[in-house]
C-alpha positions in Angstrom: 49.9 -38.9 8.6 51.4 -35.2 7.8 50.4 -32.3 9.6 47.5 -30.0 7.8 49.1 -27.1 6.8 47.7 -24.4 9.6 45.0 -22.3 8.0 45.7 -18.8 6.2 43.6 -16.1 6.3 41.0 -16.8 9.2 38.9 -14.4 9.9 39.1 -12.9 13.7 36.4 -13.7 15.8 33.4 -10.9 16.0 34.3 -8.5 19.0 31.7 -7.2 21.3 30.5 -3.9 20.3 31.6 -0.9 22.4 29.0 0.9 24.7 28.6 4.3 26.2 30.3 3.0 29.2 33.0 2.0 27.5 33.5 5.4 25.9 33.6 6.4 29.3 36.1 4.8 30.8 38.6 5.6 28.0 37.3 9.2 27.7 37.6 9.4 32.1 34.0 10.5 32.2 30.6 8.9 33.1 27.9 7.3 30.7 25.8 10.0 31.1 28.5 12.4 29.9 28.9 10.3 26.8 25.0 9.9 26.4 25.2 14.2 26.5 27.8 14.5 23.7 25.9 12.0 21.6 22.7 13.8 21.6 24.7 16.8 21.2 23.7 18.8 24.6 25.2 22.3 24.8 25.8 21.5 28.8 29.6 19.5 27.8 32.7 21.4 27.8 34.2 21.6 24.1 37.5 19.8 26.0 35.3 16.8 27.0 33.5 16.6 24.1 36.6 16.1 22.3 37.6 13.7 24.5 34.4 11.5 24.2 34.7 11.7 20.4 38.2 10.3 20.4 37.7 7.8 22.6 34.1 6.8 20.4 36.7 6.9 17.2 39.3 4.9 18.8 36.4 1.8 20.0 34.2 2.2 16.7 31.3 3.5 18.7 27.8 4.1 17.1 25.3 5.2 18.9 21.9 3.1 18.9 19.8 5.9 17.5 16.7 3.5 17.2 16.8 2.3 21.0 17.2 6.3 21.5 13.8 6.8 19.7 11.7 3.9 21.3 13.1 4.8 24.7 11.6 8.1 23.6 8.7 7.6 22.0 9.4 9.3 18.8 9.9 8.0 15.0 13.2 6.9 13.1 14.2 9.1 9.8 13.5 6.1 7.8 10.5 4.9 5.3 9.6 1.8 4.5 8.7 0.9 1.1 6.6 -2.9 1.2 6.3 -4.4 -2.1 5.1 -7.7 -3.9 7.7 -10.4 -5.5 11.0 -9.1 -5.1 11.5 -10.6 -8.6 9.3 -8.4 -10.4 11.6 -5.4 -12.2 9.0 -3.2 -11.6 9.4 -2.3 -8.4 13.1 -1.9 -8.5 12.2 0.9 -10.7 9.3 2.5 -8.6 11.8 2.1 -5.5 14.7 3.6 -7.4 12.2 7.0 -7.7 11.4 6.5 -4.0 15.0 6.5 -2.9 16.5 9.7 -4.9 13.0 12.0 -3.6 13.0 10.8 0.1 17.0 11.5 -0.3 16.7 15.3 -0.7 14.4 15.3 2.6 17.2 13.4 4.5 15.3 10.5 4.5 16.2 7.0 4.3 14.1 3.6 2.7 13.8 0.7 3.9 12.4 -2.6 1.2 10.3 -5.3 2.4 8.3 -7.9 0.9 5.6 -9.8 0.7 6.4 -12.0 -1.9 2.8 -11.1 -3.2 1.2 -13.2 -0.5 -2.3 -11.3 1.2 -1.7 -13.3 4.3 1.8 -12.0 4.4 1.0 -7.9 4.3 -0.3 -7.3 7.8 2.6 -9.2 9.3 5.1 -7.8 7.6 3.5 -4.3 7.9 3.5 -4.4 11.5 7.0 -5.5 11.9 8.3 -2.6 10.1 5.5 -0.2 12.6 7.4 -1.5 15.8 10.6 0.0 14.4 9.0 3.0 14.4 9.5 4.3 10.7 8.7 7.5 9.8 6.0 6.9 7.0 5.1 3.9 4.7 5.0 3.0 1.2 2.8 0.1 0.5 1.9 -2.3 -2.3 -1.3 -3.1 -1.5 -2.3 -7.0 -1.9 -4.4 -8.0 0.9 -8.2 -7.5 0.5 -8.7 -5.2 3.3 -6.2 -2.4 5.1 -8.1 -1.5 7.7 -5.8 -2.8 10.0 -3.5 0.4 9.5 -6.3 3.4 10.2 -5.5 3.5 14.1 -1.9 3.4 13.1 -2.8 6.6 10.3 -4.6 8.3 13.9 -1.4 8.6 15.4 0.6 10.1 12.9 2.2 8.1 10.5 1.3 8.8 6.7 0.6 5.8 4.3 0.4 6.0 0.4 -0.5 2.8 -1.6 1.2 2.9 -4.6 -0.4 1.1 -8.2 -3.4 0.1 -6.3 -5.6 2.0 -3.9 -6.1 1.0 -0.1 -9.3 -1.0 0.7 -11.0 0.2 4.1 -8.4 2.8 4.9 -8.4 6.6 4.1 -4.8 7.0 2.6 -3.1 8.8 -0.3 -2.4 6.9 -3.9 -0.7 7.0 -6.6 -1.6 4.5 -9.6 -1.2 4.0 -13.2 -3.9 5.7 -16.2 -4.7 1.9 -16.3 -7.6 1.8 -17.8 -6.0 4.6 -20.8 -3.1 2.8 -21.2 -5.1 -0.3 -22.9 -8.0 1.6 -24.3 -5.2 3.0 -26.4 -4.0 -0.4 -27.7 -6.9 -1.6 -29.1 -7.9 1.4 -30.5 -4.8 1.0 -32.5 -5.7 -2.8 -33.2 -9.2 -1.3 -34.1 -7.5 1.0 -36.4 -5.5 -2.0 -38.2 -8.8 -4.0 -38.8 -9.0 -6.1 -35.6 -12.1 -7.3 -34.0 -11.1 -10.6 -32.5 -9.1 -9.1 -30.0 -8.1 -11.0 -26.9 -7.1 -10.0 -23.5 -4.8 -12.1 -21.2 -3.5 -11.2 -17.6 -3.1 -12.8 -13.7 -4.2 -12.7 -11.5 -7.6 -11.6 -12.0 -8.9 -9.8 -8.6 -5.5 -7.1 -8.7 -6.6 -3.3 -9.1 -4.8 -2.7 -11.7 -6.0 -5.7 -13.9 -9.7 -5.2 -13.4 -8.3 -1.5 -14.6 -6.7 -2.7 -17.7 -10.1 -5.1 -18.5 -12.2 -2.0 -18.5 -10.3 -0.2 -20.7 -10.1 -2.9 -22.9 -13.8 -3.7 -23.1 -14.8 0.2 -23.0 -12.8 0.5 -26.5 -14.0 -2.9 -28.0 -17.8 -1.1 -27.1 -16.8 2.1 -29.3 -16.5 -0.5 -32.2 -19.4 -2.4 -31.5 -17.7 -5.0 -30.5 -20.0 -6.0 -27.4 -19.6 -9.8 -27.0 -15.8 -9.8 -25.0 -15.7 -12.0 -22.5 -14.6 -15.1 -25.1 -11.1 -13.2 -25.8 -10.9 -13.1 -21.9 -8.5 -14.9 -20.5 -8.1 -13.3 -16.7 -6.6 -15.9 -14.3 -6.7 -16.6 -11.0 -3.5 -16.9 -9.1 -1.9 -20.6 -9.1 -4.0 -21.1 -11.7 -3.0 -21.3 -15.7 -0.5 -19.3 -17.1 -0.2 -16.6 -19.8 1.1 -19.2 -22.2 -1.9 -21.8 -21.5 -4.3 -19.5 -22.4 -3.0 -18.1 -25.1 -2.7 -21.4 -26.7 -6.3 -22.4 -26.0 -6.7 -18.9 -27.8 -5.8 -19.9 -30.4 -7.1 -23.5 -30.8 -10.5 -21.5 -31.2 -12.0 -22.2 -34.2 -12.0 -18.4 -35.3 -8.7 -17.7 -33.0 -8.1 -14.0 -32.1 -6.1 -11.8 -34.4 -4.6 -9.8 -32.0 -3.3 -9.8 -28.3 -3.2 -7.4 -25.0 -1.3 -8.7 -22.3 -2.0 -7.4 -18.9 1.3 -7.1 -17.2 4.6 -8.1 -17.9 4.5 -11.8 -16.3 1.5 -11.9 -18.6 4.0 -10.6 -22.0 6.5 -13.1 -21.3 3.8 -15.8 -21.3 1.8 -14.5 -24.4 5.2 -14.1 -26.1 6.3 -17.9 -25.2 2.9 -19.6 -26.5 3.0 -17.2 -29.5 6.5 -18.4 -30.9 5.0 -21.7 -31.0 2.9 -21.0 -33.3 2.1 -20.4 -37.0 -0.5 -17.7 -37.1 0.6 -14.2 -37.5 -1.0 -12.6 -34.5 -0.7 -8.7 -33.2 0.6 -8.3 -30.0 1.3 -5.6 -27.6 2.0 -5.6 -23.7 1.5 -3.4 -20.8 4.6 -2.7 -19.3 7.9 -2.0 -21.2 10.6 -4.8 -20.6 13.8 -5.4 -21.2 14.6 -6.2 -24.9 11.4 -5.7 -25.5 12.8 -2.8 -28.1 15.3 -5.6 -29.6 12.8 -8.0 -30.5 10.3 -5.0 -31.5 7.6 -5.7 -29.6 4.8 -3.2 -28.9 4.0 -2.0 -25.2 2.4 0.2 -23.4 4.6 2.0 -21.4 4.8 4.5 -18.4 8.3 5.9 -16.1 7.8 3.9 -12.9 10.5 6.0 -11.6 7.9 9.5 -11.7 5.4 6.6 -10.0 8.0 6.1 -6.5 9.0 10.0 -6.8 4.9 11.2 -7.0 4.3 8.6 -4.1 7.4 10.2 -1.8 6.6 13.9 -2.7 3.0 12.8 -1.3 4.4 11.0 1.8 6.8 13.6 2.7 4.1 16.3 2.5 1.8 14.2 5.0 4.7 14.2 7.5 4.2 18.1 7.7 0.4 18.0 7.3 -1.9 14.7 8.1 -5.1 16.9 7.3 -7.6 16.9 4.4 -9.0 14.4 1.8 -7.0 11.4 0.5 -5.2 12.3 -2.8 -5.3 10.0 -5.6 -2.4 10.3 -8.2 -2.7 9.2 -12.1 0.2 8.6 -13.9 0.3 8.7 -17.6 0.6 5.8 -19.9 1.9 5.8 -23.6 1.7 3.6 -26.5 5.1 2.6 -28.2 4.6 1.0 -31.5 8.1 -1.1 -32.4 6.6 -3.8 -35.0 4.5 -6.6 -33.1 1.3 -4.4 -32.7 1.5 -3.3 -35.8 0.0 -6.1 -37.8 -3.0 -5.4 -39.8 -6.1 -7.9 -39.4 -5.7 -11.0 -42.0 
């Protein structure tokens, strides 16, 4: 049989990284001296110093800051951010906020999730504690964060952000959730609706038992006291946006109109809804993309001023850790673009 032709293009095998005594022994000097120049100690010669740093440049050195720190006892200049599905758009956006505030303090963030699974936060908390970060940003979806208030006593700041902290004194910084769908059906109210459904999973979250309120509080102003029909709040695992809008509407007096909870839940509503023949209102909490193309109604909010709001409030716990938790309201909006705009048949 021919020969192979020999392989082009093969990557070198990894080399072991340099370490201080390496520098060392290019630079002529000891590990300690290295170790000096590195932390920037005023007791090395500017000549040797220069040495050290060519010899670093000439074997790719980097120091291991974070070894430094544990050895030490102190905290990284990093901040970890843990959120829910990684899939979910929305916190992209909050993170994006997050990233440009903590930036103009000289501080970095660091993403972790927990695929919005409860028995998934306290581990994945903790690992992110034992690299000493600075502060955290958290996501809140287990029932109970207790397990961080001994952490909180020794110094590191914790702000939940679109849902409180349950069992844990700490800063937040959530949406006007409760306003935001108040405001749609009074604009439903407005049009003529009554039969006015509300659909959203899953149905224990913060923010959802927010968005129900507001929804039943504005049905109440129109004496519209007997809700819980138009309710379709699941659990987790259980069915979808899409299911229950189409058992919705298989009612025999079906609702006129629509408020989805989140934007999982839009997508859903939006699905079931195309499949149909009746000419039901519809707006969604939480803007989307092409939500404007297709002229759908939302209620909307900048989750960017959301990640910024919760790192102004992080960064000023790092320079003071006393006084009451804060809790932060962001302002929601209505934007009308055709779909909630349907008048009651």
């Amino acid at each position: 049989m021919p020969e192979a032709p020999p392989a082009v293009g093969l990557a070198a095998p990894a080399q072991p990284r340099a370490t201080l005594a390496d520098v060392g022994r290019l630079a002529g000097v000891s590990a300690k001296t290295v170790s000096r120049v590195v932390l920037g100690s005023s007791s090395v010669t500017p000549e040797t110093r220069d040495r050290v740093l060519r010899a670093a440049r000439t074997l790719r050195f980097r120091p291991n800051h974070l070894a430094r720190d544990l050895r030490y006892g102190s905290v990284t200049n990093t901040v970890a951010f843990v959120i829910g599905d990684l899939t979910n758009p929305f916190y992209f956006a909050v993170a994006a906020g997050i990233e440009r505030e903590l930036a103009r303090h000289g501080l970095l963030m660091i993403l972790a999730s927990t695929d919005d699974e409860p028995e998934s936060e306290k581990r994945v908390v903790e690992a992110l504690l034992q690299q000493r970060v600075r502060a955290l940003l958290m996501v809140p979806i287990a029932s109970d964060q207790s397990y961080l208030e001994g952490e909180r006593q020794l110094g590191t700041p914790v702000v939940c952000i679109d849902r409180p902290a349950t069992n844990l004194i700490a800063d937040s910084v959530v949406l006007a959730n409760s306003d935001g769908t108040a405001e749609a059906v009074r604009a439903l109210i407005r049009l003529g609706h009554r039969r006015i459904a509300f659909v959203c999973s899953p149905a224990a979250l913060f923010t959802h038992q927010e968005r129900l309120r507001g929804y039943r509080q504005a049905l109440r102003e129109a004496g519209v006291t007997d809700t819980t029909r138009w309710e379709r709040l699941e659990e987790a695992g259980g069915a979808s946006a899409a299911d229950s809008v189409r058992d919705l509407l298989a009612m025999a007096d079906p609702p006129t109109a629509i408020v989805a909870g989140n934007n999982r839940a839009s997508s859903g509503v939006l699905h079931a809804l195309r499949e149909s023949a009746d000419d039901v209102a519809f707006i969604g909490f939480d803007d989307f993309e092409l939500a404007d193309a297709y002229g759908i109604s939302v209620v909307a909010y900048d989750p960017a001023e959301l990640g910024r709001t919760a790192a102004q409030l992080v960064v000023s716990r790092m320079d003071d850790l006393t006084g009451p938790p804060r809790h932060v309201e962001i302002p929601t909006r209505l934007i009308p673009r055709g779909s909630g705009e349907r008048g009651a048949p």
